[in-house]
N, C-alpha and C positions, 0 to 999 in steps of 0.2 A: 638659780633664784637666790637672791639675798635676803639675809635673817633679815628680820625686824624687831630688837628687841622690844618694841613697845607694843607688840601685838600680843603675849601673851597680858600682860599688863592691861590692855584695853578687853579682852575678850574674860579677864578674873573678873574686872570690875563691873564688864556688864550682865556678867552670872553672879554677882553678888547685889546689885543693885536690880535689876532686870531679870531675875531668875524665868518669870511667865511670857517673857519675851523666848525664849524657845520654846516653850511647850506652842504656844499658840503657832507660831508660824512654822514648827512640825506639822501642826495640824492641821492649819490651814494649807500645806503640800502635801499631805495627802488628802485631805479633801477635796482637790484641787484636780487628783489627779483620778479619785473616785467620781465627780462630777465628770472628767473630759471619758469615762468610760462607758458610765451609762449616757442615757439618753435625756433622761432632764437633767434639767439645771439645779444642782442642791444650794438654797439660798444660805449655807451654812456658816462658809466663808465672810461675806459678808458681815452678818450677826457676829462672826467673830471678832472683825473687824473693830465693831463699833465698841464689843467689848472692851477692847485693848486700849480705844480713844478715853473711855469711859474709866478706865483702870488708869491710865496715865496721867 
């Protein structure tokens, strides 16, 4: 696999600008993956979702 040097460079910038861009779609995978466990549907993802649109 070949470097990229401008991956470290795109991945500083979007933890620097976009910090709550990981937290959310951490959570949104594992909420994701606590929903396909149980039995209901947890509408949680979603809400988070719209947070994120809302935040942006």
């Amino acid at each position: 696999m070949l470097y990229d040097p401008k991956l470290p460079v795109l991945l500083w910038f979007i933890n620097h600008r976009y910090p709550w861009l990981w937290i959310s779609s951490a959570t949104d995978f594992v909420l994701f993956h606590l929903s396909r466990n149980t039995s209901a549907r947890l509408p949680l993802p979603s809400l988070l979702t719209t947070y994120n649109v809302f935040l942006s």
